[in-house]
KOLTORTI-69144 format. One record per residue (C-alpha): residue in one letter; x, y, z. Coordinates in pm, whole numbers, padded with zeros to 5 digits, always signed. Layout:
! KOLTORTI-69144
aXYZ;...
//
This chain:
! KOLTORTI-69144
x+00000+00000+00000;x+00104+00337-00075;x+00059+00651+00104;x-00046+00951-00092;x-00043+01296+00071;x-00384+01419+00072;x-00373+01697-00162;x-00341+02024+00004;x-00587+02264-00043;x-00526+02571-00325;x-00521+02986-00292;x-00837+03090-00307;x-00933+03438-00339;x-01190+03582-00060;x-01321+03886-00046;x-01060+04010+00208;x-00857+03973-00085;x-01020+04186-00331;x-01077+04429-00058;x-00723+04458+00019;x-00626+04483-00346;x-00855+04763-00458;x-00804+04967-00137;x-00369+04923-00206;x-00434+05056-00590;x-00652+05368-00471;x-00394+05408-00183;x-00122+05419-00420;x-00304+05627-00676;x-00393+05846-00386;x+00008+05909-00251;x+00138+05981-00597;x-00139+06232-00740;x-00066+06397-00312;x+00334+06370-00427;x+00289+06555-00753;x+00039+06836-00585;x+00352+06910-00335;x+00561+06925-00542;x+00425+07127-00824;x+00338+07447-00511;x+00695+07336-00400;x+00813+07432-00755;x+00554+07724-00833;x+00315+07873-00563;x+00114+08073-00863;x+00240+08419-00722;x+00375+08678-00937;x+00354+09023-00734;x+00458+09018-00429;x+00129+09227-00346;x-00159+09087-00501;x-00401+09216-00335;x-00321+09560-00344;x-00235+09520-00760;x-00628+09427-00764;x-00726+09722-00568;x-00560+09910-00833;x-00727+09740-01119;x-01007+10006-01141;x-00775+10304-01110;x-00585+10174-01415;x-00856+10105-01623;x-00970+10507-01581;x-00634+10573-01717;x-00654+10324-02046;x-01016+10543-02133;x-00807+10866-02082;x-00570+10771-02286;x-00797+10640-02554;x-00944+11002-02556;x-00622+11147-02626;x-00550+10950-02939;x-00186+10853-02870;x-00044+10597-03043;x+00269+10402-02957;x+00474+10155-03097;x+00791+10011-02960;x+01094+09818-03119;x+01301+09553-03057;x+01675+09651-03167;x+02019+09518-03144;x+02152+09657-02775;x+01806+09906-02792;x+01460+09939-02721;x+01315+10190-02942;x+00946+10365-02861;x+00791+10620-03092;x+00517+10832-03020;x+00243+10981-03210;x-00037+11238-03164;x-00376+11178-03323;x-00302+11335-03643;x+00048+11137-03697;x+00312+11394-03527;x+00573+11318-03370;x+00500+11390-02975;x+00815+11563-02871;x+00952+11653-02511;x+00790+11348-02275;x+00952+11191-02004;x+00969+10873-02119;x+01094+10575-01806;x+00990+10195-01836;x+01133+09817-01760;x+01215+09536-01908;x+01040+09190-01758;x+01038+08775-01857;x+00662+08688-01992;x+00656+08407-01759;x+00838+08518-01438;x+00935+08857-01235;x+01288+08757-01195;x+01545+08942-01421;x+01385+09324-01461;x+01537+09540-01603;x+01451+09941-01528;x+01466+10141-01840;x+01604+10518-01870;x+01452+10634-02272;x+01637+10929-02439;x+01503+11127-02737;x+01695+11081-02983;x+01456+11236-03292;x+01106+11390-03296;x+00933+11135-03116;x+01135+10848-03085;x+01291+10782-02755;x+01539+10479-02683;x+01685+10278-02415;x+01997+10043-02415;x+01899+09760-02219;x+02231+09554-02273;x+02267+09226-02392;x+01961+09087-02344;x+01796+08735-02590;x+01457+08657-02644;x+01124+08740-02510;x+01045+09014-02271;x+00770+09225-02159;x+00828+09651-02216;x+00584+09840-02018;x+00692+10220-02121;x+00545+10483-01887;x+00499+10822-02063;x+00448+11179-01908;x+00362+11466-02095;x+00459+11807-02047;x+00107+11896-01939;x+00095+11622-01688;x-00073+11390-01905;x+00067+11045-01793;x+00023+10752-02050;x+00139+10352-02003;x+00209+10123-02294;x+00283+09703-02319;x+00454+09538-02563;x+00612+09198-02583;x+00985+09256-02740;x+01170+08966-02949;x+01552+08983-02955;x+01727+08738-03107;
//
């Protein structure tokens, strides 16, 4: 006679098992999609200004002084050159608008680091420039215009250097 071991009963999958599964895959889902939430604030908290809630306070105030200077009929435009930033300026009728005090800066689109504060010179009837230095690629002018009167104007551009 021969003994045979009896055969020894198989895995079999409960519901404990199941359970245990499906709660480990939402746990893990759960800890990577918390991991990449920290660290995208870690890497960018969404702040630009340093003080937004006073730059929204001024919202209203600024947009009184885009209708003003729609009324005036001013017209700007603003050039990207080798070494220079070039703005000209226009009255209504297509002369040059001579004598303004002409300031502005240089910013990334995408970030606040690297400004650069612009002094303009007039160089010819309406045509003011700045040498920024050596600076490649995009960037945001915002030009800030005063006329003799008191009349102040603002202008944006985005400026391509190669």
């Amino acid at each position: 006679m021969t003994l045979v071991p009896s055969p020894r009963p198989g895995f079999r999958l409960t519901g404990w098992h199941v359970l245990a599964i499906v709660t480990g895959f939402f746990a893990v889902v759960v800890a990577v999609d918390v991991a990449f939430v920290v660290m995208a604030v870690k890497t960018f908290p969404g702040e630009v200004s340093a003080t937004p809630y006073e730059d929204g306070l001024a919202y209203d105030r600024a947009l009184a002084e885009l209708r003003a200077q729609e009324q005036l009929g001013w017209r700007t435009t603003a050039a990207a050159e080798p070494g220079a930033v070039v703005v000209e300026l226009h009255d209504r009728s297509g002369r040059p608008l001579v004598g303004l005090a002409v300031s502005g800066e240089l910013q990334r689109p995408a970030t606040g680091a690297g400004r650069i504060v612009l002094a303009f010179h007039e160089t010819l009837p309406g045509r003011y420039v700045a040498h920024p230095g050596a600076v490649r690629g995009a960037w945001d002018l915002t030009a800030h215009l005063r006329g003799p009167s008191g009349v102040r104007i603002s202008a944006e551009r985005r400026l391509i250097w190669p």
